[in-house]
C-alpha positions in Angstrom: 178.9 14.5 210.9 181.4 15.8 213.4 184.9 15.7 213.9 185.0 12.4 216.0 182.8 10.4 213.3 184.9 11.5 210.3 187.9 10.4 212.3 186.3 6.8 212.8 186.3 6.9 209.3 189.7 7.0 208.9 193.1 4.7 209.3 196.6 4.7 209.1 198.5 3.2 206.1 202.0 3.9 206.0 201.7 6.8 208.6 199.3 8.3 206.3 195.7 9.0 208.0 193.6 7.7 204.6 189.9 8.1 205.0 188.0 4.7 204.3 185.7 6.3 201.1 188.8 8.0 199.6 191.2 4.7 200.0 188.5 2.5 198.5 187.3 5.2 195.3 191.5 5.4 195.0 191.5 1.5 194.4 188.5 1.7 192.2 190.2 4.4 189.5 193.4 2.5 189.6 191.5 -0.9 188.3 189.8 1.6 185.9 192.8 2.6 184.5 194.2 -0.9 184.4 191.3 -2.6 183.0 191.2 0.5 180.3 194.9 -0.4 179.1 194.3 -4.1 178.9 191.5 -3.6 176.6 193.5 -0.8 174.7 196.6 -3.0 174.4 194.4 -6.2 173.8 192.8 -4.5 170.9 196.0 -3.6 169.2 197.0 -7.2 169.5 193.7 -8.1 167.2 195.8 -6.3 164.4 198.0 -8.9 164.0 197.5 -13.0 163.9 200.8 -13.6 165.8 199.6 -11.8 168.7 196.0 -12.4 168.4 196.6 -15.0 171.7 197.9 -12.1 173.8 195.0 -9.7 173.1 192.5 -12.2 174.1 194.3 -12.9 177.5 194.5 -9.5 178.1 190.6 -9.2 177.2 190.1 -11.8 179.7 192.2 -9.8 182.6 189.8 -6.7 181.5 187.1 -9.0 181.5 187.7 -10.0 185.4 188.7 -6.3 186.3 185.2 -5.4 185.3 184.2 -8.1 188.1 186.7 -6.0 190.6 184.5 -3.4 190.0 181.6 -4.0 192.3 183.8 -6.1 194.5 185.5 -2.8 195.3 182.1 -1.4 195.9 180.7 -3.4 198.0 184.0 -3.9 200.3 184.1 -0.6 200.9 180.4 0.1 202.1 180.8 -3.1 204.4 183.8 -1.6 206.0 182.0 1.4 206.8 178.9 -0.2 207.8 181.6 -1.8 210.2 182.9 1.1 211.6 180.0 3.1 212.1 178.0 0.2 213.6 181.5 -0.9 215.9 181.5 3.0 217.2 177.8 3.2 217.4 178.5 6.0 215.0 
């Protein structure tokens, strides 16, 4: 790939040049890590009946982060489909 493709590849976000793969694999740890502490905290809210209510919403958030996933996935290999077929790259 040379240098004019990988620029393509890349865009400005708050005068940062982020390139597309790296922006979209940096969205797709940080759901990780969020959908990794709602099931954490969720099961220690199973320890205790009073909370038991909380834990299963925040199951249910975990649940729909595992959803985000894929979502992320595919988003990301659209917009560089995009871009590579927009610059006949």
């Amino acid at each position: 790939m040379d240098e004019n493709t990988k620029k393509e590849l890349e865009f400005t976000f708050l005068g940062f040049d982020i390139k597309i793969d790296a922006f979209y694999k940096l969205l797709y740890q940080i759901n990780d890590i969020l959908l990794a502490l709602c099931f954490i905290i969720g099961s220690f809210l199973f320890f205790s009946e009073s909370t038991t209510f909380y834990g299963t919403v925040l199951f249910v958030i975990g649940s729909f982060e595992l959803l985000i996933r894929p979502i992320i996935t595919i988003i990301r290999d659209i917009h560089i489909y995009k871009v590579k077929k927009d610059k006949n790259l």
